[in-house]
Structures are given as C-alpha cells and as structure tokens.
N, CA, C and O atoms as a MOPAC input file, in Angstrom:
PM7 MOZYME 1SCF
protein

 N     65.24200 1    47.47100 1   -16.84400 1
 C     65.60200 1    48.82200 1   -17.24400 1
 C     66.97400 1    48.76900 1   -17.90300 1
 O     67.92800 1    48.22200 1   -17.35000 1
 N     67.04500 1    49.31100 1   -19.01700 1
 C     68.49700 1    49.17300 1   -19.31100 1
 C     69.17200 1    50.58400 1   -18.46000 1
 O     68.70300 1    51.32000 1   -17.59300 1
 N     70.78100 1    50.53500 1   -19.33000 1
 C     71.58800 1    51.10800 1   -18.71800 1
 C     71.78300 1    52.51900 1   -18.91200 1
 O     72.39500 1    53.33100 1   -18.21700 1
 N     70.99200 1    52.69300 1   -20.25300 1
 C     70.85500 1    54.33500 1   -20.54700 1
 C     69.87100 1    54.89100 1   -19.91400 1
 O     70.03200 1    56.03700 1   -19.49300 1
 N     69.10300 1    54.46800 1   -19.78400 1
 C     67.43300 1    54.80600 1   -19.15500 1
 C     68.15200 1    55.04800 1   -17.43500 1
 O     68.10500 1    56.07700 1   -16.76100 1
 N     68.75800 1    53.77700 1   -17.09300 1
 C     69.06500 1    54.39000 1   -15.72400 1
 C     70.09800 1    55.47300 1   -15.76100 1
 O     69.70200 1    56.48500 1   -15.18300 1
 N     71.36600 1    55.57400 1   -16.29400 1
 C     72.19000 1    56.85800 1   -16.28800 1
 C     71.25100 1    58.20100 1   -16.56200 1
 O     71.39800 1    59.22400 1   -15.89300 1
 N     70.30800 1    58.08400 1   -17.58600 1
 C     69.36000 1    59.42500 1   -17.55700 1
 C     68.25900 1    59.67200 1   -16.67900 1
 O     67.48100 1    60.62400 1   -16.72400 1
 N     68.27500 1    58.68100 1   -15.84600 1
 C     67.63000 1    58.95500 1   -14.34000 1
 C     68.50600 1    58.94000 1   -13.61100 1
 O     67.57000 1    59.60300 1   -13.16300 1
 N     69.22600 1    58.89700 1   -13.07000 1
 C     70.23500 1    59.30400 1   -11.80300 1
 C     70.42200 1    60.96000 1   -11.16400 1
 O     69.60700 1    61.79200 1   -11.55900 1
 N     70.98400 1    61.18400 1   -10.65500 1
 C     70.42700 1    62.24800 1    -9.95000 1
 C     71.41100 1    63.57000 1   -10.40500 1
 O     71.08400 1    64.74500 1   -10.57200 1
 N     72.70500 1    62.93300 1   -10.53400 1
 C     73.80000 1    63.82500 1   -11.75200 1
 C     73.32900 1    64.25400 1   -13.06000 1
 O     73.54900 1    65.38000 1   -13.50700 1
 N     72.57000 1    63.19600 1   -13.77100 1
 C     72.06700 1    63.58200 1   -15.03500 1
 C     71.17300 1    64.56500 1   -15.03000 1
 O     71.26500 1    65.60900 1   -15.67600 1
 N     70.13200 1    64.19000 1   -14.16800 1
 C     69.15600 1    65.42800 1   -13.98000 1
 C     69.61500 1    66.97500 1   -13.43600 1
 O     69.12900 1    68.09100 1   -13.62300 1
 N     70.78800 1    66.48800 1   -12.67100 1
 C     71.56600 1    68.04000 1   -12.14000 1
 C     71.67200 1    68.77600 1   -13.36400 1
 O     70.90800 1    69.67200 1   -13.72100 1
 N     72.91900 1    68.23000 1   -14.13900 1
 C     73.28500 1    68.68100 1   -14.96400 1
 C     72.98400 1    68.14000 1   -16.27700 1
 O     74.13300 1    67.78000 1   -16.53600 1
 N     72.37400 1    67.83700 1   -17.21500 1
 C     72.69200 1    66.70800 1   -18.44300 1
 C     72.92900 1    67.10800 1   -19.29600 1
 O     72.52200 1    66.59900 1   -20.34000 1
 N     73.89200 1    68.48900 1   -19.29000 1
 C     75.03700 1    68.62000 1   -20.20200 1
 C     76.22800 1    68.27600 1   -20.11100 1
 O     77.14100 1    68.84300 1   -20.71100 1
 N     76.37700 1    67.20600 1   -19.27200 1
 C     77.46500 1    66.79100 1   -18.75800 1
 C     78.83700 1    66.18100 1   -19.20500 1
 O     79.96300 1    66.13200 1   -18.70900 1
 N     78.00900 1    65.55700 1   -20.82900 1
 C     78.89200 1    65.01200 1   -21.70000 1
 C     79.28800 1    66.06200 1   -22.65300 1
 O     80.22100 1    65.74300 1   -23.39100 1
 N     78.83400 1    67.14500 1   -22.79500 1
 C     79.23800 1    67.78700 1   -23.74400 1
 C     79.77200 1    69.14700 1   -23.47500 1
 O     79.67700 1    69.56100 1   -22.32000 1
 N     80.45400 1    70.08000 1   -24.60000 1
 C     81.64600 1    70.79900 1   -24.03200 1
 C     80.90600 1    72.10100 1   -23.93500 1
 O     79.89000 1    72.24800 1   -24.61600 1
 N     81.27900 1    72.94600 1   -23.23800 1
 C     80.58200 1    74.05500 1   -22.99200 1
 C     80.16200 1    75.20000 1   -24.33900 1
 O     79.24800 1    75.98400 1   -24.59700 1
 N     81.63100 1    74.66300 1   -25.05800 1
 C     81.55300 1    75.42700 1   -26.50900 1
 C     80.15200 1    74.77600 1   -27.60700 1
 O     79.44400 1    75.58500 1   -28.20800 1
 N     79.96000 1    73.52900 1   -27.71000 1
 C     79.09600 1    72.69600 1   -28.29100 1
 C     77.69800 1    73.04600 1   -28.14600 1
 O     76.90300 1    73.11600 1   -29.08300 1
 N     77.41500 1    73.27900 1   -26.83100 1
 C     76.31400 1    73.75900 1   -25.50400 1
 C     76.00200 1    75.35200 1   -26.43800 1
 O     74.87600 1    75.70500 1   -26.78500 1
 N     77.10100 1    76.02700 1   -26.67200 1
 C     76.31300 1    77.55400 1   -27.04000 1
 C     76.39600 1    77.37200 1   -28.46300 1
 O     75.52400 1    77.98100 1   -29.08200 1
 N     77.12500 1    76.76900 1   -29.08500 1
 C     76.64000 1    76.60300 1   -30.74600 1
 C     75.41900 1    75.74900 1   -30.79100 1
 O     74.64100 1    76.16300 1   -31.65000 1
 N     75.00000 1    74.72300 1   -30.17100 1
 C     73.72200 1    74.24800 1   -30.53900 1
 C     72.33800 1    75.67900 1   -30.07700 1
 O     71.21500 1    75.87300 1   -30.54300 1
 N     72.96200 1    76.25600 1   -29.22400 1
 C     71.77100 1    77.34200 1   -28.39400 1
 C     71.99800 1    78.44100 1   -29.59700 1
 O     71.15000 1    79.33100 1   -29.66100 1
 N     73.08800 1    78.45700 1   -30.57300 1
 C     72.74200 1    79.62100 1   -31.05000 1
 C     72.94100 1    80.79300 1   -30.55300 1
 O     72.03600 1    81.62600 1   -30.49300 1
 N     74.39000 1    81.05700 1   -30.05000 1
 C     74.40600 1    82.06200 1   -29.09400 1
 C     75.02200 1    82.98500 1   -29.25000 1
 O     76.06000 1    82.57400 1   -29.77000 1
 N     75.08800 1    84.15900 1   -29.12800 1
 C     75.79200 1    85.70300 1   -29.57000 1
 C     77.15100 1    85.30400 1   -29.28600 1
 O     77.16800 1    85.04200 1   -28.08400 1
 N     78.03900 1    85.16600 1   -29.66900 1
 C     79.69100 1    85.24900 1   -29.45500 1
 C     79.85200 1    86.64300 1   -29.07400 1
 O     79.58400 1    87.39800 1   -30.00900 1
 N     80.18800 1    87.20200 1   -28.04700 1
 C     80.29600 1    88.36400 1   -27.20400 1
 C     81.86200 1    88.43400 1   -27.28000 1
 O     82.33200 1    89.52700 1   -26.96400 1
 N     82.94900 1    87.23000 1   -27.72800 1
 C     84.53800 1    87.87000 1   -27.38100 1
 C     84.67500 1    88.80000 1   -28.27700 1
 O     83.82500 1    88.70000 1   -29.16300 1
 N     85.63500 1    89.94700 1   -28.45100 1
 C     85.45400 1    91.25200 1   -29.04100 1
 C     84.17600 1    91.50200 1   -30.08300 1
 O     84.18700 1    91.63300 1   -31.30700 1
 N     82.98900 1    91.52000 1   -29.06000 1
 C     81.81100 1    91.91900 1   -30.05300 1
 C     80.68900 1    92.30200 1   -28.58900 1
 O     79.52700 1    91.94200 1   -28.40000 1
 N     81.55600 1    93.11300 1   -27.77400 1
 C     80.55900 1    93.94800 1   -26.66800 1
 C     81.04400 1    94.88500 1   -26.69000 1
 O     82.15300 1    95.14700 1   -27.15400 1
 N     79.64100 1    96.16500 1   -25.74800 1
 C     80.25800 1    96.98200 1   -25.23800 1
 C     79.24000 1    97.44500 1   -24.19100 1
 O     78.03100 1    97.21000 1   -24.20600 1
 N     79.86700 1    98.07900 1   -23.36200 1
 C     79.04600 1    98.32700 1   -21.49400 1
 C     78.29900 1    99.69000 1   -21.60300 1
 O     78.66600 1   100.72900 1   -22.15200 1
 N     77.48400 1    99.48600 1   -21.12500 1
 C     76.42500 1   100.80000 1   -20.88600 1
 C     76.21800 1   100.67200 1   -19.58500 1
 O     75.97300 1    99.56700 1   -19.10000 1
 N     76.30200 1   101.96400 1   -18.72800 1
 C     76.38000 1   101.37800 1   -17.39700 1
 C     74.99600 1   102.25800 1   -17.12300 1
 O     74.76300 1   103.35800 1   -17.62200 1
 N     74.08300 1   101.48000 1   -16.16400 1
 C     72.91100 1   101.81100 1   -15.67700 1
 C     73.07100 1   103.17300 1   -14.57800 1
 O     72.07300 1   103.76500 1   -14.16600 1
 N     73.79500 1   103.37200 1   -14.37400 1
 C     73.68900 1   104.17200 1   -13.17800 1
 C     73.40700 1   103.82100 1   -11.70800 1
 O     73.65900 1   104.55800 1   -10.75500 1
 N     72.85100 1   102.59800 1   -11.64700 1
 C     72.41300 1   101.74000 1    -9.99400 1
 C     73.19300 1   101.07300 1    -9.40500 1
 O     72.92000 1   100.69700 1    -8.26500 1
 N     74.48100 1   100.70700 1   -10.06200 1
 C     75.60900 1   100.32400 1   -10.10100 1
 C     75.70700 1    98.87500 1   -10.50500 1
 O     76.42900 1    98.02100 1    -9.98800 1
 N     74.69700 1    98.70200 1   -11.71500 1
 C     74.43300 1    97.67000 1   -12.26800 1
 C     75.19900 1    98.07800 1   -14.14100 1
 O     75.12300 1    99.23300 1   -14.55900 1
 N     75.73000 1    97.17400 1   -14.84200 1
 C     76.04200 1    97.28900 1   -16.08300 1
 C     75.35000 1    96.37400 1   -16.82300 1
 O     74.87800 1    95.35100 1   -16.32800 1
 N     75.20800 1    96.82900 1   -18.57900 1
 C     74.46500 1    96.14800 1   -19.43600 1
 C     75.63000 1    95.54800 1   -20.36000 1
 O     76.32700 1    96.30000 1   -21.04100 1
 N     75.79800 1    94.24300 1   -20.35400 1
 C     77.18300 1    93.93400 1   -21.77300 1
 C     76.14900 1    93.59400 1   -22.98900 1
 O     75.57100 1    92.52800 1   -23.20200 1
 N     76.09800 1    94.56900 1   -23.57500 1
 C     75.41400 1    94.34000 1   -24.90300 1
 C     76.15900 1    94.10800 1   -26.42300 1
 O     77.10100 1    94.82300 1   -26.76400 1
 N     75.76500 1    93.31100 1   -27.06100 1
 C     76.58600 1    92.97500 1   -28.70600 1
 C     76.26200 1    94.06800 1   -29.35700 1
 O     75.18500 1    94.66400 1   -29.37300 1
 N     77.79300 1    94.42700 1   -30.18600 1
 C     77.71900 1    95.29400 1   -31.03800 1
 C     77.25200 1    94.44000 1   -32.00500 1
 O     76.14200 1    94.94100 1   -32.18100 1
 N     77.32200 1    93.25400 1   -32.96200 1
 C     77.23400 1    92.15300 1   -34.01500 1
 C     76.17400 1    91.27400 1   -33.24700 1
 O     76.66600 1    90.35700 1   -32.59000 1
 N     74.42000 1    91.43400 1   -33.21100 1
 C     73.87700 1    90.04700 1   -33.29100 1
 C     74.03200 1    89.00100 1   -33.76900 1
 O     73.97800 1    87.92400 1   -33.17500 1
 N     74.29400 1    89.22100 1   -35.15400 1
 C     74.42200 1    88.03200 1   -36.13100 1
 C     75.26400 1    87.43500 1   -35.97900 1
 O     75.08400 1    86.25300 1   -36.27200 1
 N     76.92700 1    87.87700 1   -35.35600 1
 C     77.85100 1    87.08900 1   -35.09800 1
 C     76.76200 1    85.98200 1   -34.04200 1
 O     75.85600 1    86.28000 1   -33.26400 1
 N     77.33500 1    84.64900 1   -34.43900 1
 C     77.43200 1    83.65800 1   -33.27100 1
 C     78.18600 1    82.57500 1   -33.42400 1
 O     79.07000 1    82.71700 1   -34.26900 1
 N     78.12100 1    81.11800 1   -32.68000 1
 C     78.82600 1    80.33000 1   -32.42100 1
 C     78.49700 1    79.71400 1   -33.65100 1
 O     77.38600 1    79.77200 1   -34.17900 1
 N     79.90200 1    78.87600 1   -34.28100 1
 C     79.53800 1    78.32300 1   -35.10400 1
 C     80.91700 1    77.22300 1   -34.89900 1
 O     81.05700 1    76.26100 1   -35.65500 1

C-alpha cells in the first residue's frame, strides 16, 4: 500500500478530509454566497431567525 492510499484511509482523513485545505478555499470551490455585508434577518417569530442574502450572485471568489 503506498503512503497516500494509507493517509486517505486513516481515521483523521475520513473525519475530516478537508484538512489540508483552508476554510476560505473549501467555500470558493463550493461556490458559496459570501454573506459578509450581503445579509439581512427575518425573524420567524418561534424564536428562530432566517440570515438570508440580499446579493445571490455575490460569492467566493
């Protein structure tokens, strides 16, 4: 077995196996709404809130 095959079986990798990469990297590959000044709260009334994007199209880039 080589040595990559075993690091991507170990039991850390499978926890997590974003492990090498940065959290910022993680939501630009996902394609992800950039929410810093581009929300705003609608509150449910149950004492639950909704943070919804004003800008879909904004995302990580």
């Amino acid at each position: 077995m080589r040595i990559k095959e075993a690091i991507e079986l170990s039991r850390n990798y499978l926890a997590y196996p974003h492990q090498n990469e940065s959290f910022y990297d993680i939501l630009k590959k996902k394609k992800a709404i950039d929410l810093r000044n581009n929300f705003y709260i609608v509150d449910l009334g149950n004492g639950y809130e909704d943070v919804l994007p004003i800008d879909t199209n904004k995302k990580f880039k």
